[in-house]
C-alpha positions in Angstrom: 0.0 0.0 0.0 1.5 3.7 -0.5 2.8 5.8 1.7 0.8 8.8 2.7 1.3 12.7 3.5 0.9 11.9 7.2 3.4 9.2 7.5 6.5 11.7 6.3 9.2 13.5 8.2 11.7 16.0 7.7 15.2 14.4 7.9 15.8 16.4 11.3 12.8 14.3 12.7 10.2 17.1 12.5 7.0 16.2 11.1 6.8 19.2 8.0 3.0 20.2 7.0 2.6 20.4 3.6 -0.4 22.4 2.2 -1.2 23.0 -1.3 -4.4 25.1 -2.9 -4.6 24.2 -6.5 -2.6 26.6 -9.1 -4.7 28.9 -10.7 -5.6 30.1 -14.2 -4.8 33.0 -15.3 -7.0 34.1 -17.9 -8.3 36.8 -15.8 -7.5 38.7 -12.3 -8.7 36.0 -8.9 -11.8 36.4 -8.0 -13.7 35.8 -4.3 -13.4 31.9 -5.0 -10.2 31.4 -5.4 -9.2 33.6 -2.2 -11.4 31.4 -0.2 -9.3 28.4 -0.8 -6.6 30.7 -0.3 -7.2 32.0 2.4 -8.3 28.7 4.2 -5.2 27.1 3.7 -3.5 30.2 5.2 -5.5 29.9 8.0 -4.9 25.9 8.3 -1.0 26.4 8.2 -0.4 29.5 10.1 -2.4 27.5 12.7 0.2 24.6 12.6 3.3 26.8 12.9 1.7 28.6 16.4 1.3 24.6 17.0 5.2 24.7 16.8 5.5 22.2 13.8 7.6 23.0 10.4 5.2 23.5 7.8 5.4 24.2 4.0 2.5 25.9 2.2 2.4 26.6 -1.4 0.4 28.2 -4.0 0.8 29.2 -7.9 -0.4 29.6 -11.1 -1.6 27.2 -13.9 -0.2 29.1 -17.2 -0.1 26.9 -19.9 -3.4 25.2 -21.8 -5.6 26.5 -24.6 -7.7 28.5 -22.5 -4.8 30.7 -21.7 -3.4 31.0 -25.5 -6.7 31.8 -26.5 -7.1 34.6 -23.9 -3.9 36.0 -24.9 -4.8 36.5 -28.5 -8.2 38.1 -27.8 -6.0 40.9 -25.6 -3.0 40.6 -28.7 -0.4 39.8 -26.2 2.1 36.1 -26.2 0.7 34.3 -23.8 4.2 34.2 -21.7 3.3 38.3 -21.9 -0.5 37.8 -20.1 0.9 35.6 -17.8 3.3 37.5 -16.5 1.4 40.2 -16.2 -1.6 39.0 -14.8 0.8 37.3 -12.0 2.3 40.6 -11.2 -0.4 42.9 -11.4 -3.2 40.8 -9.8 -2.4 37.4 -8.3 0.8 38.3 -6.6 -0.4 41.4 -5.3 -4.1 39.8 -4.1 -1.9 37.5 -2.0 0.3 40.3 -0.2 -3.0 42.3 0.5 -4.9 39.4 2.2 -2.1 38.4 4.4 -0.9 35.0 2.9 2.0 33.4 4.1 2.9 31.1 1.3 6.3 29.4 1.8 6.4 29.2 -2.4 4.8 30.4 -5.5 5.3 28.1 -8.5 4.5 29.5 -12.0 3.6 26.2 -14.6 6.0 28.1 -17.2 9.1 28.2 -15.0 12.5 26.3 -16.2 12.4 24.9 -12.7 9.0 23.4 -13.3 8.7 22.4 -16.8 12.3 20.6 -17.2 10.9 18.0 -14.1 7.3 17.5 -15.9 9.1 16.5 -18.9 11.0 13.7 -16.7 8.2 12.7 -15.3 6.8 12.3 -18.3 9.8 10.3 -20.4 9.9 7.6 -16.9 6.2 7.1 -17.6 6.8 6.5 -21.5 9.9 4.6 -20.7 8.2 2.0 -17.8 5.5 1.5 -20.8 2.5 3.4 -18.7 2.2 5.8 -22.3 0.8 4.8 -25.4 0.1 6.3 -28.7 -3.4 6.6 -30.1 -6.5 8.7 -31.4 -9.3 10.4 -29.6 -12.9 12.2 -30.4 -14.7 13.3 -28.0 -16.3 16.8 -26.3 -13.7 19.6 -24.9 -14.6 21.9 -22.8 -11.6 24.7 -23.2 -12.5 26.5 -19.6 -12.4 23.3 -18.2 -9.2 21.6 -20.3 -11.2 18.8 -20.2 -12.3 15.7 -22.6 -16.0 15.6 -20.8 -17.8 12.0 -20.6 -21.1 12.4 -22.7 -23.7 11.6 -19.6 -21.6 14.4 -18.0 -23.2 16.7 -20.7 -26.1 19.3 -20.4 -28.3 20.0 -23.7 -29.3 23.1 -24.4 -33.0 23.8 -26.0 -31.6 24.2 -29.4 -30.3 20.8 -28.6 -26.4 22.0 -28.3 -24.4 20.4 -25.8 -23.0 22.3 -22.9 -19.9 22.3 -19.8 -22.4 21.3 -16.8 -20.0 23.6 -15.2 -19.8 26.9 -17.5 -22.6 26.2 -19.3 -20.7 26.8 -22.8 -20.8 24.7 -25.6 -18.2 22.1 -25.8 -16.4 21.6 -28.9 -15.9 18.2 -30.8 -12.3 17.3 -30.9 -10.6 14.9 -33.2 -6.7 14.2 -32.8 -3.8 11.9 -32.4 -2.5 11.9 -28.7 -0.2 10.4 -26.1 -2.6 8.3 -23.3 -2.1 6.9 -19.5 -3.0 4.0 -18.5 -5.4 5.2 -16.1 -7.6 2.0 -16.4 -4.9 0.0 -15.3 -5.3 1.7 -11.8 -9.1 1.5 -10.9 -9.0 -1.9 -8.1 -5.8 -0.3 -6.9 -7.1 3.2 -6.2 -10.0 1.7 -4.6 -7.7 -0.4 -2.3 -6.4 2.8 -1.5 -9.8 4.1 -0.8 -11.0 1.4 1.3 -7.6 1.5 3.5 -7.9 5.5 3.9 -11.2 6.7 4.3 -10.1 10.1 5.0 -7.9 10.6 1.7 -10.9 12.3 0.1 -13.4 14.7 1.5 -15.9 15.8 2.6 -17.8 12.5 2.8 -20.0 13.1 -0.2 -17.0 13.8 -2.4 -15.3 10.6 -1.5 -18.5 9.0 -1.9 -18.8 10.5 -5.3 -15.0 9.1 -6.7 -15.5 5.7 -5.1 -18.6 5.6 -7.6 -17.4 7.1 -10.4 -14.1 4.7 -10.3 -16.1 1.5 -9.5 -17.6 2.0 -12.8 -14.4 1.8 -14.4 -11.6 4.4 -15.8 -10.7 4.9 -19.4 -7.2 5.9 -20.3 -6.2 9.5 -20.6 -5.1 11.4 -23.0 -2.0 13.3 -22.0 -1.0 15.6 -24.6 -2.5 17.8 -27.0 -1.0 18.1 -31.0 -3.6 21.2 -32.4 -2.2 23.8 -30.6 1.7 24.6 -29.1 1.0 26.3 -25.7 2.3 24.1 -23.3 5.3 21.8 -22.0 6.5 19.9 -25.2 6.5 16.0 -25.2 10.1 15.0 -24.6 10.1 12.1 -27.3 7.5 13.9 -29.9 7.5 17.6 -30.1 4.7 18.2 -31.8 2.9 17.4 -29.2 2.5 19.4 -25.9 2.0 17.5 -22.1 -2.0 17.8 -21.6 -2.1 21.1 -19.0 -3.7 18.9 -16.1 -0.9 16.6 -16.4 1.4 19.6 -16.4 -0.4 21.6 -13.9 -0.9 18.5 -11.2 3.3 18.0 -11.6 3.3 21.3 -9.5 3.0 19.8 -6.2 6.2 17.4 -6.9 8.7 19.9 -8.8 7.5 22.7 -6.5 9.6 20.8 -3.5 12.7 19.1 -5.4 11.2 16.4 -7.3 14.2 15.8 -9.5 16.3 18.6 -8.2 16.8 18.4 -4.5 16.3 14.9 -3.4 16.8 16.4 0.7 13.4 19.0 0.3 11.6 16.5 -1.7 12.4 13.6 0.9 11.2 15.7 3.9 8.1 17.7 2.5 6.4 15.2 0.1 3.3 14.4 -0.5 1.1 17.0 0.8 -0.8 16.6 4.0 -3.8 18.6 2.2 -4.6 19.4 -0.9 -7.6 22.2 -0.6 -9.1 21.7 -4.0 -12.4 23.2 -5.4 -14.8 20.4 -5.7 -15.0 20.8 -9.9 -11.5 19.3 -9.8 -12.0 16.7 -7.5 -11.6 13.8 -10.0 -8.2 15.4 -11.0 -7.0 14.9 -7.7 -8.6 11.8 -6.2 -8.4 9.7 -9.6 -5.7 11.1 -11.6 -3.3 12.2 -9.6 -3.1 9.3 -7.0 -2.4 6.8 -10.6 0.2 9.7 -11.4 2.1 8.9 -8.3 1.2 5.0 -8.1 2.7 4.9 -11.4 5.9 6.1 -10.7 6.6 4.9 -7.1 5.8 7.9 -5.1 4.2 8.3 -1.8 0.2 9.8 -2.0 -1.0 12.5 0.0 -2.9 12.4 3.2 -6.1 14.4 2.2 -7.7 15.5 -0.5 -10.2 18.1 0.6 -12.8 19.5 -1.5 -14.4 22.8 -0.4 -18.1 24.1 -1.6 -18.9 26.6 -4.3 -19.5 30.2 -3.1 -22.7 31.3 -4.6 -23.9 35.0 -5.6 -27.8 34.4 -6.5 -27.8 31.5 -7.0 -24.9 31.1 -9.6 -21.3 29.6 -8.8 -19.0 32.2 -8.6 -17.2 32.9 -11.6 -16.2 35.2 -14.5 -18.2 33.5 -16.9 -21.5 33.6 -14.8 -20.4 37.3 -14.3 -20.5 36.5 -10.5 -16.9 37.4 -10.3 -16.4 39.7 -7.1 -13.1 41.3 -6.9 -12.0 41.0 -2.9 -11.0 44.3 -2.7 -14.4 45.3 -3.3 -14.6 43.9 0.2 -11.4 44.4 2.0 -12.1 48.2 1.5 -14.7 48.3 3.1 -14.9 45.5 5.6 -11.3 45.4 6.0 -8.7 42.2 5.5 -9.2 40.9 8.8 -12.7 40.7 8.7 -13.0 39.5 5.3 -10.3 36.8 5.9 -12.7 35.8 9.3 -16.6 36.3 7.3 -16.0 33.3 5.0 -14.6 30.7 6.9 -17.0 31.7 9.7 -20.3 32.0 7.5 -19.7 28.5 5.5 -19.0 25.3 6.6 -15.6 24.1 4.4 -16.3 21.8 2.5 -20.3 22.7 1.8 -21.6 25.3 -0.4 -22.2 28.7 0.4 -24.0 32.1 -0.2 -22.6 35.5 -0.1 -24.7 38.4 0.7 -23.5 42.1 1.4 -26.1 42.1 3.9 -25.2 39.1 5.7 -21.3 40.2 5.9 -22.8 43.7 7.6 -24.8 41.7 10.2 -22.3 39.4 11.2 -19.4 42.1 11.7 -21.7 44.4 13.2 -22.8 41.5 15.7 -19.9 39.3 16.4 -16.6 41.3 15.3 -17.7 44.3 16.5 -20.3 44.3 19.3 -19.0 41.5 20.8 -15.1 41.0 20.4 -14.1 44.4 19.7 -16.2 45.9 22.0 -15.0 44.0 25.1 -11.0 44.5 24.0 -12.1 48.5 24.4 -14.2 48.3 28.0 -11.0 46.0 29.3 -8.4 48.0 28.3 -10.7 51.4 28.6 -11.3 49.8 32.6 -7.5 49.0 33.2 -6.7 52.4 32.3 -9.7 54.6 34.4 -9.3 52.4 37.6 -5.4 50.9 37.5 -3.9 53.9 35.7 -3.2 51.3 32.3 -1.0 48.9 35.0 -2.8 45.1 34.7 -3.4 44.5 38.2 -2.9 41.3 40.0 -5.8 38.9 40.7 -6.3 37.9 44.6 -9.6 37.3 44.9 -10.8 34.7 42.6 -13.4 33.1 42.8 -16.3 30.8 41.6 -16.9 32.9 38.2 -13.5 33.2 37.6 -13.1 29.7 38.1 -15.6 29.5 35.1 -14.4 31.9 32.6 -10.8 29.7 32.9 -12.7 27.0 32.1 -14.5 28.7 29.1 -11.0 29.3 27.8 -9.4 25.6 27.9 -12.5 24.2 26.3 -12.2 26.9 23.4 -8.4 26.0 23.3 -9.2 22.3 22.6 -11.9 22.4 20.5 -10.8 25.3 18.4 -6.8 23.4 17.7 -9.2 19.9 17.1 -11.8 21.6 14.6 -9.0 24.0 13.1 -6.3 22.2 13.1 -7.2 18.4 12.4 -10.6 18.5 10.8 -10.4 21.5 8.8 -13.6 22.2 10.4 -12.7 26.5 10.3 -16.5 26.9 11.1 -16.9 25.6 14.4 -13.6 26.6 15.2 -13.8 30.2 14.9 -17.5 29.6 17.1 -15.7 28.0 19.8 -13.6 31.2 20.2 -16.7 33.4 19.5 -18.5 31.4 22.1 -15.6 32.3 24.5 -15.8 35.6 24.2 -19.8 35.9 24.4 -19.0 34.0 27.9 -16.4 36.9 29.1 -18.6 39.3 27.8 -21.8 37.8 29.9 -18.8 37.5 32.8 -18.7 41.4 33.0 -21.7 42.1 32.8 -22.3 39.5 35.9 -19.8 41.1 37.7 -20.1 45.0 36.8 -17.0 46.3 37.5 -18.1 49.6 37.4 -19.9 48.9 40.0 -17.4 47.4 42.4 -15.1 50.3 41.4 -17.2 52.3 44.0 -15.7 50.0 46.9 -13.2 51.6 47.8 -12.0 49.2 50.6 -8.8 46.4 50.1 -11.1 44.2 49.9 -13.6 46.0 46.5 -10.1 47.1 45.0 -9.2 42.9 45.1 -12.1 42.6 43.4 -11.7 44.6 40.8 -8.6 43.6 40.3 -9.5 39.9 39.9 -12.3 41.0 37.7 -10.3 43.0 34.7 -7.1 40.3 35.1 -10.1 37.8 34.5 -11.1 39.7 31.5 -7.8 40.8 30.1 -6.1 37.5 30.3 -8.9 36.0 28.8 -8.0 38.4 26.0 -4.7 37.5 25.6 -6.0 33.4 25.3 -8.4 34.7 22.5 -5.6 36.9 20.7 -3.4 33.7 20.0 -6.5 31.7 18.9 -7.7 33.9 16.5 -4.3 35.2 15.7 -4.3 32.7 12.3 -7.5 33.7 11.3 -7.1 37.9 12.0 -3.7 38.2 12.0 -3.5 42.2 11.7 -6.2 42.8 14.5 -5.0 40.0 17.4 -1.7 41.9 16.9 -3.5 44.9 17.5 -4.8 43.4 20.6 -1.6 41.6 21.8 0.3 45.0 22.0 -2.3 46.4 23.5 -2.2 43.8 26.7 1.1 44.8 27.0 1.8 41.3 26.0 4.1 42.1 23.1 6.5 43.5 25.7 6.1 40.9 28.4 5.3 37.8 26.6 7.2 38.1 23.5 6.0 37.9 19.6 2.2 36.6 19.3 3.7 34.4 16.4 5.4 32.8 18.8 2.6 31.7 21.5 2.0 28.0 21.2 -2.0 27.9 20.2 -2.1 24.7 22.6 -0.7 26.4 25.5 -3.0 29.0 24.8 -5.1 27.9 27.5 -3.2 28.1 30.7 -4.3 30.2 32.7 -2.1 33.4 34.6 0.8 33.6 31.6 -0.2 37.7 31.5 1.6 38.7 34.0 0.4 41.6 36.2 2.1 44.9 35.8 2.0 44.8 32.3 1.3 47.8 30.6 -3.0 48.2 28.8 -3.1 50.7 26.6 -6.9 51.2 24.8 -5.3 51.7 21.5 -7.5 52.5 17.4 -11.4 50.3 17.4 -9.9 46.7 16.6 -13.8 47.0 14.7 -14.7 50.3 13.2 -18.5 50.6 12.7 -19.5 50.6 9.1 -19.8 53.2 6.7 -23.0 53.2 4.4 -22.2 50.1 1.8 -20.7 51.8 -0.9 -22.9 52.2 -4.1 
C-alpha cells in the first residue's frame, strides 16, 4: 500500500506540513473563490506553525493550456506576456493584500518546473504506462477537459453544454499520447478502502469511489492542435495535456528531480484544498500519477463548496466574479479573511450576501469582540492607571471563565487544526468571548469600582485580570484567522512586551491560565472593529 502525507518526516525528525491550494488560471485577475481556498489554507498552516511544527505551504499559477493561449490572442499579447502580467499585477499582489503566508509560489511556465514535468513524463513512456493513439470526443476549453457524454447538459436548441460553465463544448478529433489510467481502478479503490479520510468531505469521496467503480478509461495526456504548453520530450509536436502539467506542480514545487533532501522531507502534501469541480483530478488522476511512478500519495484531498452569488457559482463566466477588494475596502482584511470561513462550513456550499457580511461584523466582530477588548483596556486604564493589576480574589466565576477558555483551546486546535472544520472553530472562540462578555456584565466592574475598601479594590482587580487575560487566550487563537487585529490586541495587553511575539505563542498552550503577568502595561489603542460606513454604491 502507498505511503501517505501523514506518514513523512523532515530528515531532522520534524514532522513538516505540507499544504497546497490548486494553481490557478490566469486568464483573468482572482476572484472571491479562489481567495477562499486561499485564504483557508493560510489559515490551516499559520495554525500549525503557532502549533510549533515546520510546515510548507504553497500556492501558484496554472499558465499553460488552450484557455490561456486563446485569452492571450483576444488581448493581442504572447501568452508568456499575459501571464506574466496577470501574476504581477493581480495574483501576486491579491496575495500580499490578504495576508498570505505562502512558503512558495510556482509558475507552470518556470524552467524549474517544466524541465521535471518532462522527466516525469519520459519515466512514464519509458516504464511502458504511455501509449500512442486517437481520440474524439467533447472539450470543454474552460475546463481543459475531454467531458464524458452523460456528464453533458443539452441546451433547447439541442447544443451540448460544460455542466459547469454552461458553454458549448467543442468536438475534438486528434492523435494523442494516453495513461494507462484504467490500469489503476482496483488499486485506487484499495487505496480508498484503506484510507477513508484521503478524500473529503464524505459526499465527495462518496462520489470518486462511484465514479471509479464504474471503471476508468485511459487519458489522453498531450494535446498536438495547438503549441501552448510543456513539449512531449520524445514527440514535439505534441504538448504534455495542462492537467498533467499543472498537477506536476505539487512534486517539482519541493525538489522532485532537483533536490532529493526537500523533496524527501516535505512530500506528498498533508492537504490538498481543492475546489470540488477538480475533485476527479485529484482523487483519480493524480493518486495513478504517483502509483505509477513509485511515489508516496498524499494524506487528504479536501474538497471545499462553491461560493454562490444568486444562486450562480462564482465565476467570470457567470459574471458573479467579485473582486475581494471590493470587500477588504470596506470591511477590512481581517474581517473578510474571518466572514468566509466563519459563515460557510468548508467543504459545503455557500451564499454571499453584502447584507449578511454587515450583520455578522456588526454583531460578532464588532459588538461582541471588539467591544470587550475597548471596555477592558478602557477599565485597566480609568481604575489601575493602564497597569494590569494582579488577581487575589478569585473566585467561583472566575473559576468559570478559565474553564471557558481551555475548552475553546481544545476544540478550536481539534476543529481548526485536524478536521479543517474552520467553522466551528472560529465559534468556539466566539463562544468564548460571548461568555467573558456575559462575565462582565455579571460582575459589573463599574460597580465594584465604587468599593473603595482592600477588599472591593481585590475585586476589581480579579475582575479585569479575569477579562484581560482572557484576551490575551483569544488573541493567540484567533491570531491565524485575523492576524492584523490579534496583533493589534496583543500590544495592547502589554503582552508584546512581556510575553514576546504573538507568532510565537504556542495555540495549545493558549489555555493556561495566569501567563499575563500583572504589571503589564494596557493601553486602549485605534477600534480593533470600526462601525461601518453606508455600503458603498
Amino acid at each position: 500500500m502507498a505511503a501517505t502525507g501523514s506518514e513523512k518526516q523532515g530528515g531532522d525528525g520534524v514532522k513538516s506540513f505540507y499544504v497546497s491550494t490548486p494553481i490557478y488560471y490566469v486568464n483573468d485577475a482572482p476572484h472571491l473563490g479562489h481567495a477562499y481556498t486561499t485564504v483557508a489554507g493560510d489559515v490551516l498552516t499559520r495554525w500549525h506553525r503557532q502549533r510549533g511544527e515546520k510546515v510548507w505551504y504553497l500556492t501558484g499559477t496554472d499558465e499553460h493550456g488552450q484557455k490561456i493561449m486563446r485569452t492571450a490572442e483576444a488581448n493581442d499579447v504572447t501568452p508568456q506576456a499575459w501571464c506574466d502580467k496577470l501574476v504581477e499585477e493581480a495574483w501576486k499582489p491579491l496575495w500580499e493584500h490578504l495576508d498570505i503566508r505562502h512558503d512558495d509560489f510556482i509558475r507552470t511556465t518556470e524552467k524549474r518546473h517544466t524541465d521535471r514535468v518532462q522527466e516525469f513524463v519520459q519515466d512514464l513512456y519509458d516504464k511502458d504506462q504511455i501509449y500512442k493513439g486517437g481520440y474524439e470526443g467533447p472539450y470543454c476549453v474552460g475546463c481543459e477537459e475531454y467531458k464524458l457524454p452523460g456528464d453533458l447538459l443539452e441546451a433547447e436548441d439541442g447544443t451540448k453544454l460544460c455542466p459547469i460553465h454552461k458553454k458549448p463544448v467543442e468536438i475534438l478529433k486528434e492523435e494523442n499520447y494516453f495513461f494507462k489510467l484504467s490500469e489503476y481502478g482496483p488499486k485506487l479503490l484499495e487505496f480508498y478502502e484503506a484510507n477513508p479520510g484521503f478524500i473529503q468531505p464524505e459526499s465527495a469521496r462518496n462520489e470518486i469511489v462511484n465514479f471509479v467503480r464504474q471503471g476508468l478509461q485511459d487519458l489522453s495526456i498531450s494535446r498536438s492542435t495547438f503549441d501552448w504548453g510543456v513539449p512531449v520530450p520524445w514527440d514535439e509536436k505534441h504538448v504534455i495535456y495542462v492537467w498533467i502539467d499543472a498537477l506536476l506542480n505539487y512534486a517539482t514545487a519541493v525538489g522532485y528531480g532537483a533536490n532529493q533532501e526537500k523533496f524527501d522531507a516535505t512530500f506528498p502534501a498533508d492537504v490538498h484544498l481543492i475546489g470540488k469541480d477538480i475533485l476527479r483530478f485529484h482523487s483519480v488522476i493524480w493518486p495513478a500519477m504517483l502509483m505509477a511512478q513509485g511515489l508516496p500519495l498524499p494524506g487528504k484531498v479536501v474538497a471545499n463548496g462553491w461560493l454562490m452569488v444568486g444562486g450562480e457559482k462564482m465565476s467570470k463566466s457567470n459574471l458573479t466574479g467579485i473582486k475581494p477588494q471590493d470587500l477588504t475596502s470596506h470591511f477590512g482584511v481581517d474581517a473578510y479573511r474571518w466572514y468566509f470561513l466563519r459563515a460557510i462550513a468548508y467543504g459545503s456550499d455557500g451564499s454571499f450576501s453584502w447584507e449578511d457580511f454587515s450583520a455578522r461584523y456588526t454583531s460578532e466582530l464588532a459588538n461582541d469582540y471588539g467591544n470587550l477588548a475597548s471596555r477592558v483596556a478602557a477599565m485597566v486604564g480609568k481604575y489601575f492607571g493602564g497597569v494590569l493589576p494582579e488577581a487575589t480574589a478569585s473566585g467561583e466565576a472566575e473559576r468559570a471563565v478559565q474553564e471557558g477558555l481551555a475548552e475553546a483551546v481544545a476544540t478550536a486546535d481539534a476543529r481548526i487544526g485536524d478536521d479543517l472544520d474552520f467553522q466551528a472553530g472560529i465559534l468556539a472562540v466566539f463562544d468564548f468571548v460571548k461568555r467573558v462578555n456575559g462575565y462582565i456584565t455579571e460582575q459589573e466592574p463599574w460597580k465594584v469600582a465604587k468599593d473603595e475598601s482592600p477588599e472591593g479594590r481585590a475585586r476589581l482587580a480579579t475582575i479585569l485580570y479575569t477579562a484581560a487575560e482572557s484576551l490575551r487566550g483569544t488573541a493567540v487563537l484567533l491570531n491565524a484567522v485575523m492576524p492584523r487585529t490579534s496583533q493589534q490586541l496583543w500590544e495592547s495587553l502589554g503582552a508584546e512586551a512581556s510575553l514576546g511575539a504573538l507568532a510565537d505563542q504556542r495555540v495549545q498552550d493558549a489555555g493556561r491560565w495566569g501567563l499575563l503577568p500583572a504589571g503589564s502595561t494596557v493601553t486602549k489603542g485605534a477600534v480593533l472593529f470600526p462601525r461601518l460606513e453606508e455600503k458603498p454604491a
